[in-house]
C-alpha positions as CSV (number, residue, x, y, z in Angstrom):
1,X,28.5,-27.1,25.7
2,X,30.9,-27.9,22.9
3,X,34.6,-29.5,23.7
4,X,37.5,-27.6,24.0
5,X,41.0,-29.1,23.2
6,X,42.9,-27.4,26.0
7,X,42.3,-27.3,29.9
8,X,41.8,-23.7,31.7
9,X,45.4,-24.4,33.1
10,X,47.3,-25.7,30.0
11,X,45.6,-22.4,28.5
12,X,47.3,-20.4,31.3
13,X,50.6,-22.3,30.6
14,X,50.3,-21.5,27.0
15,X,50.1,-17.9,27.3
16,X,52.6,-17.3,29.9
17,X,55.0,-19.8,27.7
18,X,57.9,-17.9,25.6
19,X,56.6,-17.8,22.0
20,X,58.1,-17.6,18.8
21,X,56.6,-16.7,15.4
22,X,56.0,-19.8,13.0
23,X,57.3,-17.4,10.2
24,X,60.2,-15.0,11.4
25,X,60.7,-13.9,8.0
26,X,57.3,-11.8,7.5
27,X,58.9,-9.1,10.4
28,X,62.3,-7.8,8.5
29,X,64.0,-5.3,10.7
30,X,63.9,-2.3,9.2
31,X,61.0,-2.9,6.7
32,X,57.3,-1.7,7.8
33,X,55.1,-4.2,9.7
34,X,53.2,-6.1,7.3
35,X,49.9,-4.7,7.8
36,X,46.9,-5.4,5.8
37,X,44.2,-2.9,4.7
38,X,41.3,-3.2,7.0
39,X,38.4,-1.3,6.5
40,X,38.6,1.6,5.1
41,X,40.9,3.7,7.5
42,X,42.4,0.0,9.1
43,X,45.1,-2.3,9.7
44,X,45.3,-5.5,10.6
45,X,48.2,-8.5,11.2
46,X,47.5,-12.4,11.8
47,X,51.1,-14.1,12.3
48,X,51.1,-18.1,13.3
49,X,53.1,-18.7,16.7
50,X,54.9,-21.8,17.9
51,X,56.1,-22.4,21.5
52,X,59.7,-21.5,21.6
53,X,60.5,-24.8,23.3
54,X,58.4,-27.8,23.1
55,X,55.9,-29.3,21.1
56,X,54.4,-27.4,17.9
57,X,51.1,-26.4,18.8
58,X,48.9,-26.5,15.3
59,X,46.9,-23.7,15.8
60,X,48.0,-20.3,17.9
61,X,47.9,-17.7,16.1
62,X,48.5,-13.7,17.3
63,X,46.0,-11.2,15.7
64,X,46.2,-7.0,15.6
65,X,43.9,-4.9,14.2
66,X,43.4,-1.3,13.9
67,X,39.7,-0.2,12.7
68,X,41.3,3.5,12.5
69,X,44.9,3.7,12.0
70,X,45.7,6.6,13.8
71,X,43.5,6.1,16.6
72,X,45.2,4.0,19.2
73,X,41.7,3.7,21.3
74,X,40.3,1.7,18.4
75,X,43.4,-1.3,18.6
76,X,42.7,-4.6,19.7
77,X,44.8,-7.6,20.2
78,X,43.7,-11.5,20.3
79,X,45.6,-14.6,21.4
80,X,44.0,-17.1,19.3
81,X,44.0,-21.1,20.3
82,X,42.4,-23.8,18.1
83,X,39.9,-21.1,16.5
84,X,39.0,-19.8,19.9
85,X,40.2,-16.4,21.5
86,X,41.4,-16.9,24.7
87,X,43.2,-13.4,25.4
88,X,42.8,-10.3,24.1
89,X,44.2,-6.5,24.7
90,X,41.5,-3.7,24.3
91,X,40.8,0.1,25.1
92,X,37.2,1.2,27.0
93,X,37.1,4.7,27.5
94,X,34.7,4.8,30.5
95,X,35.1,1.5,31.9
96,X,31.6,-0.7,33.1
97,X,30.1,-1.7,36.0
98,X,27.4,-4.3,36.7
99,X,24.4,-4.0,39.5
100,X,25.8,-3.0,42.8
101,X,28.6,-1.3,41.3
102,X,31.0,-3.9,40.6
103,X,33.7,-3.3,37.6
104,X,33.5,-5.6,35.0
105,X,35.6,-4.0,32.7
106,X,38.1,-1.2,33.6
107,X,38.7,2.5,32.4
108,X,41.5,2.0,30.0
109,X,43.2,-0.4,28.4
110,X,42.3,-4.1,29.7
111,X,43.4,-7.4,28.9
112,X,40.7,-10.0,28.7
113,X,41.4,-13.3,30.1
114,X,39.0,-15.7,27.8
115,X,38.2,-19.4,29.4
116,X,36.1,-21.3,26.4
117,X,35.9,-23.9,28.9
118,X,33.4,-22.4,30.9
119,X,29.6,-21.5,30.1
120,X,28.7,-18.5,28.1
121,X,26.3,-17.0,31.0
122,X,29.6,-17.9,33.4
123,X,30.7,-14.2,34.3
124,X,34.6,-16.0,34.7
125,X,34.8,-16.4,30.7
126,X,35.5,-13.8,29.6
127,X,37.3,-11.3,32.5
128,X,38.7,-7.8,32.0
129,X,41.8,-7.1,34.0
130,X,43.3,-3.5,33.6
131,X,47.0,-3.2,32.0
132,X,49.0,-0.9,34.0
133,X,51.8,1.2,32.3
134,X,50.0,0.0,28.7
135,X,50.1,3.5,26.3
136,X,50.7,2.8,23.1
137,X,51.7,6.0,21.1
138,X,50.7,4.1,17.6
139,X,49.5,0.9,15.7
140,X,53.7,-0.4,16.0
141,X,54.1,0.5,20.3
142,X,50.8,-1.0,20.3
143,X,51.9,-4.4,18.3
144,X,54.9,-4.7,20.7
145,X,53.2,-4.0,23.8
146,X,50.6,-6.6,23.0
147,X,53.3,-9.2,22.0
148,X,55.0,-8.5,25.2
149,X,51.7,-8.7,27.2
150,X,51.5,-12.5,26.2
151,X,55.5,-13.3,25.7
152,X,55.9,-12.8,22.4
153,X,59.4,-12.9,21.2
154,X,59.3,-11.2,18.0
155,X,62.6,-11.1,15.5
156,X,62.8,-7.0,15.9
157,X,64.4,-4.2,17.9
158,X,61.3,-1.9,19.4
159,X,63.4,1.3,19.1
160,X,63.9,0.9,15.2
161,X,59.9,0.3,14.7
């Protein structure tokens, strides 16, 4: 198994920590999001974040994308910690169970919770925990949800998006 920078608990601390954008500039209130064509009916976002007190992490970055623009099922978030995912935020519209009928990944939106500590066969990787009260109406609620999800402090007002 390769080495990973951070601990299972500083990872824990890291996410739950208030973060700030490295760049607050690239989200202007009132201006559209600054979403990149992805695909051909997609956007996506990758913005840098920095702790909003404390030491400068060098690599945490917050990623968005939309394969389908208008389809909020098709959204996915990722936290993103020296070039490892170690949350994420997606939509399963059935939800999945292993032998013996336990749920390994909800009905709905989920958040996974992403240890790159662990093995790959370790079943406590990568978990899926459902989001309650998670609906995001389009690719902006869904952004701000995300962000909030994982303490986020973004530069903008959520009712002018």
């Amino acid at each position: 198994m390769k080495f990973y920078p951070y601990t299972t608990s500083l990872i824990r601390d890291l996410v739950a920590a208030s973060k700030v954008l490295r760049r607050p500039e690239l989200l202007v209130q009132g201006q559209p999001l600054p979403f990149e064509s992805y695909g051909d009916h997609g956007r996506r976002l990758d913005l840098s974040l920095e702790l909003a007190k404390g030491p400068a992490l060098l690599d945490l970055r917050f990623h968005v994308r939309a394969p389908i623009f208008d389809a909020p099922e098709t959204f996915e978030a990722a936290l993103i910690l020296a070039h490892e995912r170690v949350r994420g935020v997606g939509w399963h519209a059935t939800g999945k169970k292993r032998f013996y009928g336990r749920q390994i990944i909800p009905q709905g939106w989920h958040q996974n919770l992403i240890d790159p500590n662990l093995e790959p066969n370790n079943p406590d990787r990568n978990r899926h925990v459902q989001i309650k009260d998670f609906e995001p109406s389009d690719l902006a609620a869904f952004f701000m949800a995300a962000a909030r999800v994982w303490h986020i402090n973004l530069p903008l007002e959520e009712s002018l998006l």
